[in-house]
N, C-alpha and C positions, 0 to 999 in steps of 0.2 A: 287931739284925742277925742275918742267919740267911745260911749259904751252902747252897745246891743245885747239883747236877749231875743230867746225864741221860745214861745208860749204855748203848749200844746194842753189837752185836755187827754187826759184818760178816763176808761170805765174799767173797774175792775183788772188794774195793772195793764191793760190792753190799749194800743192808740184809737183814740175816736173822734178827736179835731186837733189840727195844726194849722199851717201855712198853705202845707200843698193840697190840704182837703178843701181850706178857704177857696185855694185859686182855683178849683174844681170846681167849686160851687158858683160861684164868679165869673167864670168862664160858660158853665153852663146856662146861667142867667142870661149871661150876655150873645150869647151865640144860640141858644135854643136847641143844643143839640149834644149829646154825652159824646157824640164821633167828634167832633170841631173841636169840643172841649179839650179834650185828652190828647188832640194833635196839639190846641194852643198850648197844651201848658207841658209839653212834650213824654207824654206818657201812654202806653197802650191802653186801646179800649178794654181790654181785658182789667187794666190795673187799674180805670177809672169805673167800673161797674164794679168791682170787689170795694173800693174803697166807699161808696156809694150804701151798697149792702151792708158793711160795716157797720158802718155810721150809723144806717135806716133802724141796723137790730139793737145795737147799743141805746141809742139814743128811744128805742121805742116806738116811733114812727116813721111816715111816709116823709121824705125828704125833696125827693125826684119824681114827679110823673112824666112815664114814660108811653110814648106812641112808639109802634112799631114801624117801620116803612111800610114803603107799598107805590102804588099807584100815588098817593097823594102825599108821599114823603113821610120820614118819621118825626119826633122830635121830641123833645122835652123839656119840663116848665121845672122851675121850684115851686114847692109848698110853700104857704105863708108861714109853716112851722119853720122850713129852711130858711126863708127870710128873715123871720124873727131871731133865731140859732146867730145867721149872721150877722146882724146888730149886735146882739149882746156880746159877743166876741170882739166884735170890733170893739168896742164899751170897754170891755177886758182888757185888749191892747193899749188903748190909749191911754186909762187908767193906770195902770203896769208901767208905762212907758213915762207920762208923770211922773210917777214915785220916784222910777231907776235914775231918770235925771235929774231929778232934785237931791237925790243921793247920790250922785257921779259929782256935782258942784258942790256938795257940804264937803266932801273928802276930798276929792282934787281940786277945787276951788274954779276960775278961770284959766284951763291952762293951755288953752288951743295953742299949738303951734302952726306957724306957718312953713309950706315945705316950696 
């Protein structure tokens, strides 16, 4: 047995960071590009700029710099605000994730089974 949780953030009852905004963000890191991004983590360009803009208004600032195309290609970087956001969250996760299994083993104790 294994316990999970899934940890989101809201602003004002509203979603403003999760998992799939993480892997957006993560994705655009890594790839340089909000297009690449949102095929990686299989979701419309449309639904990775709305989630972007979200965030950018909630959160108060810039998250995403964005280039246009063109002749010399478009692309997009993180903010060091959106790098820092992503540390701390991460911080949040593994912290969360500590407590939850230290409290999965005081109550269930050792109980892996083998299947």
């Amino acid at each position: 047995m294994e316990v999970r949780s899934k940890i989101w953030i809201e602003a004002e009852g509203k979603p403003l960071f999760g998992s799939g905004r993480e892997a957006l963000l993560k994705a655009i890191d890594r790839l340089g590009s909000i297009n690449k991004a949102a095929k990686d983590i299989h979701i419309s360009y449309r639904k990775a700029l709305s989630y972007i803009q979200s965030m950018e208004e909630r959160i108060g600032s810039r998250l995403v710099e964005r280039q246009a195309g063109g002749v010399n290609g478009g692309g997009a970087v993180l903010t060091e605000e959106a790098k820092d956001f992503l540390r701390k969250f991460e911080l949040l996760e593994e912290g969360i994730n500590e407590l939850l299994d230290k409290k999965f083993l005081d109550i269930f104790g050792n109980s892996k089974k083998k299947r």
